[in-house]
BAPATI-66732 format. One record per residue (C-alpha): residue in three letters; y, x, z; residue number from 1; chain. Coordinates in Angstrom, 3 decimals. Example, Ala and Ser with C-alpha at 12.3 -4.5 7.8 and 13.67 -1.06 7.14 Angstrom:
type_py_px_pz_seq_mol
Ala_-4.500_12.300_7.800_1_A
Ser_-1.060_13.670_7.140_2_A
***
This chain:
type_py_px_pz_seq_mol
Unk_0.000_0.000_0.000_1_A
Unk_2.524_2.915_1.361_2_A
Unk_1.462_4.746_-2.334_3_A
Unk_2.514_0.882_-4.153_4_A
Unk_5.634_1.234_-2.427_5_A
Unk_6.778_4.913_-3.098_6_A
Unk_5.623_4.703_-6.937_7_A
Unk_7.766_1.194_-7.095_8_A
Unk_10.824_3.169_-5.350_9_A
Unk_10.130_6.363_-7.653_10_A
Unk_10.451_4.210_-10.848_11_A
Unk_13.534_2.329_-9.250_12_A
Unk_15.385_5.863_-8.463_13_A
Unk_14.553_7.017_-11.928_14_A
Unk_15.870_3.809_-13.823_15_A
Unk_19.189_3.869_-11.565_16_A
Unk_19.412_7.773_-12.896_17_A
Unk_18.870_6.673_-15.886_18_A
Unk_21.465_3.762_-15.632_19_A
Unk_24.355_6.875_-14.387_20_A
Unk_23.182_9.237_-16.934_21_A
Unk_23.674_6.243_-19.645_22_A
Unk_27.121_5.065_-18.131_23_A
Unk_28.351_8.864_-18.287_24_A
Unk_26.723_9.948_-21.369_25_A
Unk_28.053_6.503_-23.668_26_A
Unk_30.296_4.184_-21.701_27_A
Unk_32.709_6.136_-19.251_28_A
Unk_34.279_9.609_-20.245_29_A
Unk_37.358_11.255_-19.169_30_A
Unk_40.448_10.548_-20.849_31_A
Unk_40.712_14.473_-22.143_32_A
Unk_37.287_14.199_-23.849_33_A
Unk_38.485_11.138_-26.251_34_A
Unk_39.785_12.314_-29.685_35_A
Unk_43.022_12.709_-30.792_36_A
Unk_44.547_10.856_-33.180_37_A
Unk_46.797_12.745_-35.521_38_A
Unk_46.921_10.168_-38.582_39_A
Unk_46.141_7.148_-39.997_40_A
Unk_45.950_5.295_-43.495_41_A
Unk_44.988_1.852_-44.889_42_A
Unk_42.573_2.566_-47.787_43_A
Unk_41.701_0.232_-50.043_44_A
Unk_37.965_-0.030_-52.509_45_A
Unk_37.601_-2.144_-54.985_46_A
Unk_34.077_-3.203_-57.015_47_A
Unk_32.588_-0.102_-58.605_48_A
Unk_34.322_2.200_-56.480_49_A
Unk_32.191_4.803_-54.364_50_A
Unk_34.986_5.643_-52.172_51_A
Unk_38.070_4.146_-50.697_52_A
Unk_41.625_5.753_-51.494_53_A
Unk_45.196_5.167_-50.458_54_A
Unk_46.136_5.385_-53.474_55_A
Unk_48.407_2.270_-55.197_56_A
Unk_45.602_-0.122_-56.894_57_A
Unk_46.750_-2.980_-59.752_58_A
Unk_42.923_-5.311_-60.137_59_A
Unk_42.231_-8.512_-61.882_60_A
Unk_41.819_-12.109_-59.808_61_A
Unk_38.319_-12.313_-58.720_62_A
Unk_37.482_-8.714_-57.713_63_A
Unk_36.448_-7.786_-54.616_64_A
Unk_38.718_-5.900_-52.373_65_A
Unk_37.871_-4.256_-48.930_66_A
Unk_40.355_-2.573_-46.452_67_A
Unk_39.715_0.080_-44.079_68_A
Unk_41.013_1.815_-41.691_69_A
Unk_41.216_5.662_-41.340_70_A
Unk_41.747_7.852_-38.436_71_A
Unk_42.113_11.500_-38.688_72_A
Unk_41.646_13.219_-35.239_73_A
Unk_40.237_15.961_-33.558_74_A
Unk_37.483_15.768_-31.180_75_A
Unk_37.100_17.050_-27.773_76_A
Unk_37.488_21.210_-27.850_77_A
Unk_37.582_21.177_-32.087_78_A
Unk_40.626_22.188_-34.601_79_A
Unk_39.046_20.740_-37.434_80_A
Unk_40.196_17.414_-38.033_81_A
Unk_37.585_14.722_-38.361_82_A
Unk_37.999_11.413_-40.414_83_A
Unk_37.336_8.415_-38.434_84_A
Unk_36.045_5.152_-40.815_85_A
Unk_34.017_2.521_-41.485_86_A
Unk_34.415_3.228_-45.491_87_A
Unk_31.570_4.770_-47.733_88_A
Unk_34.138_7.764_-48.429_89_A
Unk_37.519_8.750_-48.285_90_A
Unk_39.928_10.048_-50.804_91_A
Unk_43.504_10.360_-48.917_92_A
Unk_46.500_11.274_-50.399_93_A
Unk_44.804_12.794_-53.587_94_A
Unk_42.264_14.766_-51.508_95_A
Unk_38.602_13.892_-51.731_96_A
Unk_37.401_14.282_-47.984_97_A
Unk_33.832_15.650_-47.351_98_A
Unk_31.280_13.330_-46.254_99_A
Unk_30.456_15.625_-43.341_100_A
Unk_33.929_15.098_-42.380_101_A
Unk_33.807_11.481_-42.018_102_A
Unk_32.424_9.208_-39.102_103_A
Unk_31.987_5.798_-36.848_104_A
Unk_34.008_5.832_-34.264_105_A
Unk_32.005_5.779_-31.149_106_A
Unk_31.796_3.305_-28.217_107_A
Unk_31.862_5.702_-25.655_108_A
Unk_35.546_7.437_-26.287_109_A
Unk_36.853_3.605_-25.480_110_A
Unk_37.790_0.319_-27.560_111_A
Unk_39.687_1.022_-30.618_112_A
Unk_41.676_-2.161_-31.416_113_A
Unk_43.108_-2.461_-35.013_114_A
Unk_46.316_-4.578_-35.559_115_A
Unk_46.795_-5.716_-39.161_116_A
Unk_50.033_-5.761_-40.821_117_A
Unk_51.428_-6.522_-44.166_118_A
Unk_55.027_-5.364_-45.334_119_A
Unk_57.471_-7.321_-46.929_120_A
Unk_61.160_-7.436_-47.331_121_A
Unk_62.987_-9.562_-44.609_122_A
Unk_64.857_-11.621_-47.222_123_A
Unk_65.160_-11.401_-51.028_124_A
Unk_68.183_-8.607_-52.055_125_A
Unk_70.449_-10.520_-54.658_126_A
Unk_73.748_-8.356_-54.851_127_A
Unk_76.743_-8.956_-56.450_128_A
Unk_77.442_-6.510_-59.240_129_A
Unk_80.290_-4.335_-58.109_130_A
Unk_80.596_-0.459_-58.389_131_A
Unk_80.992_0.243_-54.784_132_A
Unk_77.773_-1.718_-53.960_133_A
Unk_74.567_0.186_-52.784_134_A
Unk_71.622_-1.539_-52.671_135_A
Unk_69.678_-1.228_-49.527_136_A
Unk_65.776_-3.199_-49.230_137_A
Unk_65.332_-3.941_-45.668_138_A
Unk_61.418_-4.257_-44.578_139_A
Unk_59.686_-6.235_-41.790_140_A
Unk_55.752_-5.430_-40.281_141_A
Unk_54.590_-9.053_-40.590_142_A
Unk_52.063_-8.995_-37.917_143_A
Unk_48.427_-10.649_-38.880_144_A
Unk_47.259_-12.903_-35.748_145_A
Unk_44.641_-14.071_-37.898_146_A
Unk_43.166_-10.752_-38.711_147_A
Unk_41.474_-10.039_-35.233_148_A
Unk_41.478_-5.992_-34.606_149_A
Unk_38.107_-4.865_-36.698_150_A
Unk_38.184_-1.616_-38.494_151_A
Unk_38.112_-3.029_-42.084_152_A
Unk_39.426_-6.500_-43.903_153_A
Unk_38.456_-8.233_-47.371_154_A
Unk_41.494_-8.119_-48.772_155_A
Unk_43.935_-11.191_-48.562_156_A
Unk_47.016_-11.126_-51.428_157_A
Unk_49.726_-13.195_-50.012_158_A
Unk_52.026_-11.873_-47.485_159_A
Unk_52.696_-15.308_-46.044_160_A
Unk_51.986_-18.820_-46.597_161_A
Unk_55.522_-19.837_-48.622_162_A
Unk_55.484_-23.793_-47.655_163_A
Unk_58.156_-25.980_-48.833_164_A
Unk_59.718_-27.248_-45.823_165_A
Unk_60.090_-30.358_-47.451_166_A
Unk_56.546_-31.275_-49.108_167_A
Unk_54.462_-29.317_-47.690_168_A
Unk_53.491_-27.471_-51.086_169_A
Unk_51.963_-23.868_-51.069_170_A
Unk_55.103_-22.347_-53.318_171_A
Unk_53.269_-18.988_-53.876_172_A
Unk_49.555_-18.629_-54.979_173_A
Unk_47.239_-16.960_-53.149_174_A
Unk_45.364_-15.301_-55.754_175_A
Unk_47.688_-12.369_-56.942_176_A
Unk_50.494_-10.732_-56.693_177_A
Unk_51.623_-7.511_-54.936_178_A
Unk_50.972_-6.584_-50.978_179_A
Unk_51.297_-3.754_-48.795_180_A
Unk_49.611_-2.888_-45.639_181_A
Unk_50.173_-1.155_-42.166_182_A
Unk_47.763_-0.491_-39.529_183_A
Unk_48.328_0.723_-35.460_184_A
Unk_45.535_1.755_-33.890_185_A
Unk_45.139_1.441_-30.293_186_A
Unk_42.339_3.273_-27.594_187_A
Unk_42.162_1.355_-24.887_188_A
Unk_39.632_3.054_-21.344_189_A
Unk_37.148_1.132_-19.073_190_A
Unk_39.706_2.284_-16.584_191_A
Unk_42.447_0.875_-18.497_192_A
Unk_42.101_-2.189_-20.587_193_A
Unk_45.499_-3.017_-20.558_194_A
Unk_47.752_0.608_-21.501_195_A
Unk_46.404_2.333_-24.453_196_A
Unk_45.460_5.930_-24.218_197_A
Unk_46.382_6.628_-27.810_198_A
Unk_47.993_4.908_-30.686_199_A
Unk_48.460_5.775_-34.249_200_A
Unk_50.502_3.889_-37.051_201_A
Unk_50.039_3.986_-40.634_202_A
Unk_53.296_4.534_-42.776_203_A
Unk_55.347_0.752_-42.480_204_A
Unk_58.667_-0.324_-43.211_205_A
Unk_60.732_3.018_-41.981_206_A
Unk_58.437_4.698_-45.340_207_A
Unk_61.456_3.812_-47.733_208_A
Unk_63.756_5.566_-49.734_209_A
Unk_66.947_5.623_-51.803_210_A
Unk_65.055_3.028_-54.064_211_A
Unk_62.829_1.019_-51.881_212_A
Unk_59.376_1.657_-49.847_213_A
Unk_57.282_4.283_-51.072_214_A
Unk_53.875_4.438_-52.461_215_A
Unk_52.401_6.259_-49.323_216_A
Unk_52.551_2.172_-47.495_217_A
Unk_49.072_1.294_-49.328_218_A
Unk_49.909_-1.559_-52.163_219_A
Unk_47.301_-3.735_-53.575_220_A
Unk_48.706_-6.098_-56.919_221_A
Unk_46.693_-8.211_-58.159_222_A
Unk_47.417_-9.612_-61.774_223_A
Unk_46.000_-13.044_-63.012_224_A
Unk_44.150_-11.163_-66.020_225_A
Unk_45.021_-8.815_-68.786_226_A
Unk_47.871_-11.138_-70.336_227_A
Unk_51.388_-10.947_-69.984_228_A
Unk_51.161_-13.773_-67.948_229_A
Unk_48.588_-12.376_-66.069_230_A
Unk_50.450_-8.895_-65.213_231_A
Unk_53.743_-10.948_-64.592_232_A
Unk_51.707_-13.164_-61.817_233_A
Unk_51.245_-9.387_-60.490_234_A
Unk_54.915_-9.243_-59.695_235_A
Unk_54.429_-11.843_-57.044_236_A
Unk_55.370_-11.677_-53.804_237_A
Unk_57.828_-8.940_-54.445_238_A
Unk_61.926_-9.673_-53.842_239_A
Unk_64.459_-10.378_-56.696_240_A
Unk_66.597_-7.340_-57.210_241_A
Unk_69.838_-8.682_-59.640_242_A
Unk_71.699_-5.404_-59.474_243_A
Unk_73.880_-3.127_-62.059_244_A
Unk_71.970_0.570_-62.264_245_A
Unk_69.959_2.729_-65.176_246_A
Unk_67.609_1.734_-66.699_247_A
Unk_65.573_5.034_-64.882_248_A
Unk_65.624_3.791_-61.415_249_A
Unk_65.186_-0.115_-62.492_250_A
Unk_61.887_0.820_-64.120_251_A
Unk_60.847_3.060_-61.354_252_A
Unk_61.047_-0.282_-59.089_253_A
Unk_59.302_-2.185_-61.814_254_A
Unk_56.282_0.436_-62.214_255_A
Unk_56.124_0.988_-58.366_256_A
Unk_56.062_-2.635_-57.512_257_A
Unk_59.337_-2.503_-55.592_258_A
Unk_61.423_-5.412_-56.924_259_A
Unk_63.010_-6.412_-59.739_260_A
Unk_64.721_-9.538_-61.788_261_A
Unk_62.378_-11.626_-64.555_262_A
Unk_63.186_-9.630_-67.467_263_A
Unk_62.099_-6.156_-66.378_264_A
Unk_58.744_-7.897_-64.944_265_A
Unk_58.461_-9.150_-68.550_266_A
Unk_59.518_-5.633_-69.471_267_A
Unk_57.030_-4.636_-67.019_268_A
Unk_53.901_-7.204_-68.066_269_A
Unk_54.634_-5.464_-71.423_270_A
Unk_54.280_-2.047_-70.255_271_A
Unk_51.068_-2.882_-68.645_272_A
Unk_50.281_-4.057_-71.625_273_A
Unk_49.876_-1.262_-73.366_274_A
Unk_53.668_-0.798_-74.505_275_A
Unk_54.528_2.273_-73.396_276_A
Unk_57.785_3.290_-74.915_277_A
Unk_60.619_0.654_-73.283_278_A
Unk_63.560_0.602_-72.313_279_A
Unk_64.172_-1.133_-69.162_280_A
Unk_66.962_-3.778_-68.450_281_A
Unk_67.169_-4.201_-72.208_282_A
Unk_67.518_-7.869_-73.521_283_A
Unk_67.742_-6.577_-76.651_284_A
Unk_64.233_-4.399_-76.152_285_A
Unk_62.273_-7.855_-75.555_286_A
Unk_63.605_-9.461_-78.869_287_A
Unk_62.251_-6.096_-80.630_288_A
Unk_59.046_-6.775_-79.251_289_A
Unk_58.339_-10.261_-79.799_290_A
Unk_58.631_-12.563_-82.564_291_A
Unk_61.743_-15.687_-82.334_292_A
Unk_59.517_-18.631_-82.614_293_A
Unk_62.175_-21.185_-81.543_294_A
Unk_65.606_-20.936_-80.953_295_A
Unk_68.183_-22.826_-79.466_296_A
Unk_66.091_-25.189_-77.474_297_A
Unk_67.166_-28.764_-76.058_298_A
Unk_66.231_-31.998_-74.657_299_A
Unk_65.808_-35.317_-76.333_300_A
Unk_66.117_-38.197_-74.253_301_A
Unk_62.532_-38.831_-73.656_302_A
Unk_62.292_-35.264_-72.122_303_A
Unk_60.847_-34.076_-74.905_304_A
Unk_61.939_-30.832_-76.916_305_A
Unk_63.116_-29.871_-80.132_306_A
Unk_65.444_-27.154_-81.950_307_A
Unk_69.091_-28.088_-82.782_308_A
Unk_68.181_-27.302_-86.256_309_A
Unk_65.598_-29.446_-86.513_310_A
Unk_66.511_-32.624_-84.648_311_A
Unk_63.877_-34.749_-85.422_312_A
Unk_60.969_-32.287_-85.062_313_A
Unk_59.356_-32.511_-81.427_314_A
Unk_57.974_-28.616_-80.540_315_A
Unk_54.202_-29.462_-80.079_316_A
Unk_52.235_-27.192_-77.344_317_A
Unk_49.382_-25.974_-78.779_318_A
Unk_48.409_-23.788_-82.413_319_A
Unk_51.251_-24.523_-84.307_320_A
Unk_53.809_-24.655_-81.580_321_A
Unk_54.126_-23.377_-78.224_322_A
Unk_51.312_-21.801_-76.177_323_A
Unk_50.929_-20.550_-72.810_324_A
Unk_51.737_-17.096_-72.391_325_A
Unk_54.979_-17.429_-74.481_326_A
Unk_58.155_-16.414_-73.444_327_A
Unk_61.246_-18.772_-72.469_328_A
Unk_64.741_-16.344_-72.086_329_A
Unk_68.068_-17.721_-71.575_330_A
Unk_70.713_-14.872_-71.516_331_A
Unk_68.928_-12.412_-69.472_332_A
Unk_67.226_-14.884_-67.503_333_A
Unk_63.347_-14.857_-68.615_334_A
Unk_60.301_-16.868_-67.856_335_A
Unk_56.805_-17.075_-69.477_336_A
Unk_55.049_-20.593_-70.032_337_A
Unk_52.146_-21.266_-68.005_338_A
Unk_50.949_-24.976_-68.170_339_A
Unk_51.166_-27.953_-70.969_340_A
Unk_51.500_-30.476_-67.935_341_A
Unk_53.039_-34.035_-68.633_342_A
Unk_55.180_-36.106_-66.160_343_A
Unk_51.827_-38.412_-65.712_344_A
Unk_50.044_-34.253_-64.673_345_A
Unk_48.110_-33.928_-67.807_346_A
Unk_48.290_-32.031_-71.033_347_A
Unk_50.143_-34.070_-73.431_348_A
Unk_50.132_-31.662_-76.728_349_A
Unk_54.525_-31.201_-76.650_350_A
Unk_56.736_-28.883_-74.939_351_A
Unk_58.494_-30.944_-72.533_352_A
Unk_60.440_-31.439_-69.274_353_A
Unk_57.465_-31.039_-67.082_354_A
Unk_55.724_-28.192_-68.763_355_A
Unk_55.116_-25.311_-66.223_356_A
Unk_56.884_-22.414_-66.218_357_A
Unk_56.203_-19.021_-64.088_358_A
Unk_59.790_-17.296_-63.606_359_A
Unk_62.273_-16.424_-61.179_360_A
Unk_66.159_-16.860_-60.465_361_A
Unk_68.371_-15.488_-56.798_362_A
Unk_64.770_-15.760_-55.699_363_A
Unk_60.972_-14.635_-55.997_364_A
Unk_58.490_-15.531_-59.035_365_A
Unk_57.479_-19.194_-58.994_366_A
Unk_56.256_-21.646_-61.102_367_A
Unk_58.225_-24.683_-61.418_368_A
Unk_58.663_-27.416_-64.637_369_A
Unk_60.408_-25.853_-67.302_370_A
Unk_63.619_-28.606_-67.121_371_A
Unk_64.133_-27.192_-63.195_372_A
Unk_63.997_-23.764_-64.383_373_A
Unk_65.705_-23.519_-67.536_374_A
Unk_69.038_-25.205_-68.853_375_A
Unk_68.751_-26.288_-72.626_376_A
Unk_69.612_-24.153_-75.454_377_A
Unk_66.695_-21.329_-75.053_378_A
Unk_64.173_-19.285_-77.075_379_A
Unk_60.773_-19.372_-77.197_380_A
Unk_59.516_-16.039_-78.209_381_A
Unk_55.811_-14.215_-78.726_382_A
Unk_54.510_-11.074_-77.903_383_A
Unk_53.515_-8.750_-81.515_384_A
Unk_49.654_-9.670_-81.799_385_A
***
């Protein structure tokens, strides 16, 4: 009986050793032993990738995105940094990192609690033209409550949830259009759930420039397919820039996804297009690359249109008349069809009032009817097949 009792109180000293070593060994560890961190990135991976960069991305609607987060730190007693990340592999700011380089962060140096942000301008910039002006993009970390704090995110486009006051209408699609993200990082200690240890931030709103936020906040655009009115749905989300400068530094916010008024994101659908040699904030650049189908566009009274030279000619929407993808431009204010919708909601075969149009004006890219965009007395023009 006394041998019962010693071999039960061996086995229960061994599993409470056991129990300490475990605790010590994987869930408590001094605060000096946790890894530093030193950086951090969003990286982004889409479909066919094997590893995840930081690097700008511009993908079709419908392809899988993933987020992740990445850490560099260094680990208790080492120089050499290590890359801490859920992702398959890591390319960071044009450097491939080594696989041996790259691991899980581990329970035992404390909870690592990832906030989600995405970046977007505090209001859209519309400037009146005058010499003495400078323009200057002011950015806001919109915080994602939604997100929860894990270490990588399929990829969501819109940077907020635009809803109409009024009727309740999503205003901006969820499907494409341009983002940027922002992570902080926080360690929190058995000791001490409540005060991180460590923190790290991903470049955010203070990563701007003379022209706008740089490319080192990770973008993601997402275009509505290889049209022009697919790449111009990529300009979504981004703020309306109306403002007098060259033609350099307007398409160096168009082809870094910084801002920019509707006819250098036509300029810029174009470009993406494959039309390499423009010049943007050129009215007279989009004429040379499109054919005039109709000019000088107005209303009859059923809401229906027609050119002044041909009064009695409705334009029909379809092969012989207006299709989507064309272009409407009024002065230098542009737009490109994107429905044949009739006041009843369905395709009625003529340009009219209700027709949808994808454009913008003091404001972001929407889509709104064509007679609530556009005054009469436009052109319809075509992009060189």
């Amino acid at each position: 009986m006394k041998n019962i009792s010693l071999i039960v109180t061996l086995v229960a000293l061994v599993i409470f050793g056991l129990f300490i070593i475990l605790y010590y060994a994987t869930i408590h560890i001094a605060p000096e032993r946790v890894p530093t961190f030193e950086q951090a990135w969003v990286v982004s991976q889409a479909a066919g990738e094997k590893v995840a960069s930081n690097e700008p991305k511009l993908v079709h609607k419908g392809e899988t995105i993933k987020l992740y987060t990445a850490i560099a730190g260094k680990k208790y007693k080492q120089e050499e940094l290590t890359y801490f990340s859920n992702a398959p592999g890591l390319k960071l700011d044009g450097k491939i990192i080594p696989p041996d380089k790259i691991e899980n962060w581990q329970r035992r140096w404390g909870v690592v609690k990832v906030l989600w942000f995405k970046i977007d301008t505090i209001k859209d910039t519309n400037i009146p033209v005058k010499d003495e002006d400078v323009l200057n993009i002011a950015y806001n970390d919109d915080y994602c409550s939604d997100w929860g704090f894990s270490w990588d995110k399929i990829v969501e486009v819109a940077p907020e949830k635009d809803i109409n006051l009024f009727t309740q209408e999503l205003k901006i699609p969820q499907e494409y259009g341009t983002t940027r993200f922002k992570i902080q990082a926080l360690i929190y200690t058995k000791d001490n759930p409540v005060v991180p240890l460590r923190k790290v931030d991903s470049p955010g709103k203070e990563a701007i420039d003379q022209f706008g936020i740089g490319d080192n906040v990770t973008r993601l655009s997402i275009s509505d397919g290889a049209s022009l009115l697919g790449y111009y749905r990529a300009f979504y989300n981004l703020p309306y820039i109306n403002f007098n400068e060259s033609p350099e530094v307007e398409e160096y916010r168009i082809e870094h996804f910084i801002g920019g008024n509707s006819l250098n994101y036509l300029l810029g659908a174009l470009k993406l297009m494959g039309y390499k040699e423009l010049k943007f904030g050129s009215l007279e650049e989009l004429y040379r690359l499109t054919d005039n189908l109709f000019s000088e566009v107005v209303l009859d009274p059923q809401s229906f249109y027609y050119q002044i030279s041909r009064p009695n000619q409705r334009i029909l929407f379809g092969p012989t008349g207006v299709q989507v993808g064309d272009i409407i431009i009024s002065g230098t204010h542009g737009g490109v069809i994107s429905a044949d919708k009739s006041p009843e909601g369905t395709p009625n075969g003529y340009l009219d009032s209700s027709d949808l149009v994808t454009h913008c004006w003091q404001g972001r890219l929407t889509e709104e009817p064509l007679s609530d965009a556009f005054v009469p007395g436009f052109d319809v023009l075509r992009v060189e097949r």
